[in-house]
N, C-alpha and C positions, 0 to 999 in steps of 0.2 A: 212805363218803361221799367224793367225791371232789371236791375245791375245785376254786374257778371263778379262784382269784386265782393270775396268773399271776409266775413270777419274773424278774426285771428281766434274766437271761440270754437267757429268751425274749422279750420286748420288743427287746433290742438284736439277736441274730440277725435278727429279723424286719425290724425297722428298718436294719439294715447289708443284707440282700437287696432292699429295697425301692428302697435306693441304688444298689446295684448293678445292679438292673436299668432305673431310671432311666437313669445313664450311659448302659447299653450302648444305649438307645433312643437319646439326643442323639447320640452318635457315631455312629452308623448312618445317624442326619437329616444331621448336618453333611457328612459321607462322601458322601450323595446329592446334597448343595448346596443341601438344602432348607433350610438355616440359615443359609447365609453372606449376609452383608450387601453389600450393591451396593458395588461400589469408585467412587468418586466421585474424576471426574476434572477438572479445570478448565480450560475454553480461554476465553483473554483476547482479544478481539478490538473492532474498530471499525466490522464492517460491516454491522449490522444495517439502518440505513436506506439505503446504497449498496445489499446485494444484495435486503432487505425481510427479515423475523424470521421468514418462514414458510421461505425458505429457509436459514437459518441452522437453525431447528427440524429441516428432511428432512436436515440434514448430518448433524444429529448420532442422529436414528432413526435413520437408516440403518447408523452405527457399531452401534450400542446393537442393532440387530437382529443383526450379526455377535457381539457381544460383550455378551451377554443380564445380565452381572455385573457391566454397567459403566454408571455414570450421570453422563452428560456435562454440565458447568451450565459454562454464559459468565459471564464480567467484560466488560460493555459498556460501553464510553465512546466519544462522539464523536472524531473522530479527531485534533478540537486540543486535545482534554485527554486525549488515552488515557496517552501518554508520562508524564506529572506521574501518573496514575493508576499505572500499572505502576510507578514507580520508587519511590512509597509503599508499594506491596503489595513489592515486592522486597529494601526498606530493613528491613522489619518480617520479612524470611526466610518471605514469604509468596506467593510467585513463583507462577503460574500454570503449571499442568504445559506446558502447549503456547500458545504466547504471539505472537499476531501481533506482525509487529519490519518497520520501515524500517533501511536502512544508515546512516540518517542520524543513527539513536539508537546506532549499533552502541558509543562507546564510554565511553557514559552508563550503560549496562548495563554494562558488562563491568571498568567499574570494580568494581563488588556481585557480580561472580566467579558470575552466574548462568547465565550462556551453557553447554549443555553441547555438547561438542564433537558435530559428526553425519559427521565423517569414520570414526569407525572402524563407525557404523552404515551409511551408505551404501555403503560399501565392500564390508561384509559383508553387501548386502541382497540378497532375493531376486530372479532374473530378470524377474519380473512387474514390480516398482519399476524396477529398474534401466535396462531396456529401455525404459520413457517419460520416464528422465529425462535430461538433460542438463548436465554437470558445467558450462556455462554458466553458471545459473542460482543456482550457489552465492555464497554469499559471505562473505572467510575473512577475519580480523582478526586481527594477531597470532599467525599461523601457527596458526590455528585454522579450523573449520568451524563458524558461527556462527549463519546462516541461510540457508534456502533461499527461493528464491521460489513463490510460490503463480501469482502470475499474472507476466506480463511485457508490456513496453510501451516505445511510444515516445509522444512527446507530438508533437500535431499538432490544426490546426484542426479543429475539430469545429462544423459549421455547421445553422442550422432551412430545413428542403428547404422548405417553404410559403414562409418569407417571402421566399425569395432567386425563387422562381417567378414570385411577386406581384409583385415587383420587374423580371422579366425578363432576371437575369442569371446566368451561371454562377459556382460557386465559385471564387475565384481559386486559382491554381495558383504564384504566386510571390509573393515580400516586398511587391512593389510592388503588382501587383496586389491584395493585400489590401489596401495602404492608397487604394485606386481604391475599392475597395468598402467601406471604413468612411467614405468622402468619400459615397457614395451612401444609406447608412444614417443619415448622421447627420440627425437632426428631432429640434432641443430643442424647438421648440413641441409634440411629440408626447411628450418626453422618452423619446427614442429615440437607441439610438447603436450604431453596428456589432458593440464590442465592450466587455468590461473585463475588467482585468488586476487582477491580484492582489497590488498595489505597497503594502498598510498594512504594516504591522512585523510585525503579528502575522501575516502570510503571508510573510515572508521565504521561506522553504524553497521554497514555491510560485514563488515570482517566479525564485528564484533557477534552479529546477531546468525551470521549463516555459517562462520566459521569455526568461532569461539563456544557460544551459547550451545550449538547445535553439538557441536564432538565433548563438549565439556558432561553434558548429560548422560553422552553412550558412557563417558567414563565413570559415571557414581556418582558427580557433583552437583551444585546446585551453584546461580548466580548468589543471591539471599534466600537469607533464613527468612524462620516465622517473625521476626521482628522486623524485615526489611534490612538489615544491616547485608552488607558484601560478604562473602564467604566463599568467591573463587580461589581464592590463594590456598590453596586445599591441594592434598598429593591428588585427587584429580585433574584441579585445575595445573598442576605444574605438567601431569602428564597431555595435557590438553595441548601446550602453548608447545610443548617440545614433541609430540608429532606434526606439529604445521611445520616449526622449526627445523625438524631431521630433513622433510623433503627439500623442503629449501637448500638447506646444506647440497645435499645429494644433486642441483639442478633438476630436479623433477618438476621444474613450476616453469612457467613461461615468464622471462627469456630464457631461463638456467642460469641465473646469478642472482644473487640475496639483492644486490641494488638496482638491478633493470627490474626484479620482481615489486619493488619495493614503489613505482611510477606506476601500478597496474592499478584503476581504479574498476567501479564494476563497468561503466561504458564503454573502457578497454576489454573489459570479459566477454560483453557480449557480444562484439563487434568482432573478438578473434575468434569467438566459438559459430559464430554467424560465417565467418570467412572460412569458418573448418580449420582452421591453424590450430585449433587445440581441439579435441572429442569429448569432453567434461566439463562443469562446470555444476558446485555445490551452488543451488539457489533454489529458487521458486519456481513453479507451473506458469509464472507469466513469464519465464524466460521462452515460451515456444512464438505468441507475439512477436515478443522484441527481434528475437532471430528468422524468423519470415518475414519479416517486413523487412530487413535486410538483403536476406535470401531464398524468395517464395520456393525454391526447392528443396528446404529444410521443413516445408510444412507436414511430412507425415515420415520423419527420419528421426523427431525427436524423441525419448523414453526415459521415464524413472526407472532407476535400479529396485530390484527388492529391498525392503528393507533392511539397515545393519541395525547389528547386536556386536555389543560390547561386554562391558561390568551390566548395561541395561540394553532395552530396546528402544527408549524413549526417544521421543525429539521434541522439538521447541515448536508449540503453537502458538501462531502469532495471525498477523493479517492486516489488512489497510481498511478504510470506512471512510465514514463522512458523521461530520458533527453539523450542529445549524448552530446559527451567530443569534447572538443576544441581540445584536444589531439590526434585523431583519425588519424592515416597514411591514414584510405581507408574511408572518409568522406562521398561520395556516397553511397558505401553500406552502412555504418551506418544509413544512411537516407533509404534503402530500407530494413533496417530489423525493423527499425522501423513501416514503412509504410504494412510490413508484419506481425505485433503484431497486427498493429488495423486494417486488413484485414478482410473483411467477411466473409471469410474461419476459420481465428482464432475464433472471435467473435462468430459467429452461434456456436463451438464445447466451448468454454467456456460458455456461456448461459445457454447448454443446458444441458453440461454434469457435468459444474463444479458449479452452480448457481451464476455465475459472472454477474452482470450489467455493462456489458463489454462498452466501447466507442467507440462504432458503432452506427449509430441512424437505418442504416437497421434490423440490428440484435435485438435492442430493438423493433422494432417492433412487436416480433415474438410471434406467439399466447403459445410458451410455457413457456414465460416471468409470464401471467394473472395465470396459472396453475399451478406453480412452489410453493409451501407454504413460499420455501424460500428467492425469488423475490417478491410474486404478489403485497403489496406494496409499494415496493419501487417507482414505477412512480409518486404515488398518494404523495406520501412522497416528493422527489423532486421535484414537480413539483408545491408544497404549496407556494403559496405569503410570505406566511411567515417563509417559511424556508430561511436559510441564508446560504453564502456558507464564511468557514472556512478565517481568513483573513494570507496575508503571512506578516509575523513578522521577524526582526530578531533576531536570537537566542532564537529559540522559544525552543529547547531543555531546554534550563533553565530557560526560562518562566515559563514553565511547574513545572519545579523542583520547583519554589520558593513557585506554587500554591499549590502544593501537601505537600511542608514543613509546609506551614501555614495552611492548611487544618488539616494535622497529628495532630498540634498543639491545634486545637479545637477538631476533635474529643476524644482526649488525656482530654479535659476540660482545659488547661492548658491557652487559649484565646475564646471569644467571636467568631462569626460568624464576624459579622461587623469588628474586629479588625484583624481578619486574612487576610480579603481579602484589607482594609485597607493599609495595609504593603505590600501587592501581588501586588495590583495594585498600590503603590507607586513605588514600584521595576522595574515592568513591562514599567513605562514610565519614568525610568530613562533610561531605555536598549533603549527603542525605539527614545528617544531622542538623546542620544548619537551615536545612527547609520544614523543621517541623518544628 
């Protein structure tokens, strides 16, 4: 007779082949990449409603179609709280792999040691990047490579082609003449007014960089010198601060008084120039964005003016980017989704569809750059001797602030012109000295 009851020798053989041929299955799946788990990568950015969420969605398919193992999620914030957002996530060592950065946060970050350097990546990078990029466009802090720019710009009038037609007149083409046509725009019984500036506190940065920096330039002046020391306080810079000041006076600014002007932030600007309450507004080529996506019938109403000339023809080159975190687990790819932002692919569709002066030098080549009302200046702008490109500071967040305090303060009558910026730039090279 021969028993059915087996001994615990054959149980465990049986059960140790069992295992072992398990393994050799998982290893074979994982081997063919049927097992591994998506690499999740995180890009932190502000431009969901500038460029719209559908195109922020096609940037990152279109990664993810190159790189089938990777799965790209955004950290969204508006762009006046993204800074306070980012330096929370970065304080807690929780830094976004690829991280939209102004120069003007550059050294708020870089106290938390998150900045990774992109000089030995750039350097080392393939022909295809390197041949659309331009070592311009970087920018280095601390004898580092910090950030590159995504797009580039100069800040200039940006006007609504209807209502200046209805009016009968052309864009003005100089200082004065603007203020010809914000004389003609202005109807408080319509509550209507040429233009508004971005003069609250909490637009310092705005005021400082699209208001201040940009007319201070036409005038002959410089922020800093070749040492980096402040040097607005200059019969430029005094004539700089007292023509924003005159219109003020005059009610030329939206509402038409020094203290309803004085609540206007840029969210306010673009929401009144989107609403057509006012026909101007000094800023950037992503103001056509911001204002279609408010008012889709403002999508082909809006234009830059020609060029002004002052004492010079210059303007302020500046621009936004993205830097990659020291903090990054998947370092590589964060360098390939970078190198996928300033790809020809992205570039040519932001050019053409978003009027971005995107940082590809292929894609600015493109003949729908010259065509575009809301580009076709800008090369000629950039590419002026005398234009000057933005300097990095630190703590320029409250640089800004101190400018915009003493600014308030004159146009308030409460200080001179020279006396405000006096104190600004006393302040200004106390900061910069104490950070070196």
């Amino acid at each position: 007779m021969i028993s059915k009851k087996r001994s615990w020798r054959e149980y465990f053989l049986k059960g140790a082949g069992l295992i072992l041929v398990i393994s050799l299955v998982l290893g074979l799946y994982a081997s063919l990449g049927l097992a591994q788990e998506k690499v999740k990568l995180i890009w932190s950015e502000w431009w969901d409603q500038e460029w719209g969420e559908e195109t922020i969605d096609w940037i990152i398919s279109s990664f993810e179609k190159k790189f089938p193992n990777v799965e790209v999620e955004t950290v969204f914030a508006p762009h006046a709280q993204y800074m306070d957002k980012l330096l929370t996530l970065s304080m807690a060592g929780e830094a976004p792999d690829v991280m939209g950065m102004e120069v003007t946060w550059a050294a708020n970050f870089d106290k938390l040691g998150v900045f990774e350097d992109l000089d030995p990546l750039i350097s080392k990078a393939d022909p295809e990047f390197t041949s659309g990029h331009n070592p311009a466009w970087d920018s280095w802090w601390k004898g580092r490579l910090i950030m590159t720019y995504l797009y580039t710009m100069s800040y200039g009038i940006y006007y609504n082609v209807r209502m200046f037609e209805e009016k009968g007149i052309g864009p003005p083409t100089d200082w004065e003449e603007l203020r010809v046509a914000l004389r003609k725009f202005r109807s408080p019984e319509k509550h209507q007014w040429g233009i508004a500036l971005p003069v609250a506190m909490k637009s310092s940065a705005h005021f400082t960089l699209y208001n201040f920096w940009t007319r201070l330039i036409q005038a002959g002046g410089r922020m800093t010198n070749e040492e980096g020391l402040a040097v607005f306080n200059s019969d430029a810079g005094v004539r700089t601060l007292e023509y924003w000041g005159s219109l003020l006076a005059e009610g030329l600014v939206y509402p038409g008084t020094v203290r309803g002007a004085l609540a206007i932030g840029e969210k306010e600007m673009i929401e009144l120039f989107g609403a057509e309450q006012v026909p101007m507004q000094l800023t950037g080529p992503f103001l056509k964005g911001q204002a279609v996506k408010r008012n889709p019938e403002m999508e082909n109403n809006i234009a830059l003016t020609p060029p002004f000339e002052d004492v010079t023809s210059g303007y302020l080159i500046t621009g936004s980017g993205v830097s990659l975190s020291s903090q990054s687990e998947h370092p590589e790819l964060a360098w390939e989704f970078l190198k996928h932002l300033l790809s020809d692919e992205v570039a040519s569709k932001m050019v053409e569809e978003k009027s971005l002066f995107w940082a590809n030098t292929r894609a600015l080549e493109s003949p729908s750059i010259r065509e575009d009302p809301v580009l076709r200046y800008l090369p000629q702008m950039i590419a002026d001797p005398a234009s000057q490109p933005w300097s990095v500071l630190p703590q320029l967040g409250d640089l800004c602030n101190a400018l915009m305090e003493n600014a308030q303060e004159y146009f308030l009558g409460k200080e001179d012109a020279q006396t405000a910026l006096n104190d600004t730039v006393e302040y200004w090279n106390k900061v910069i000295g104490e950070a070196r």
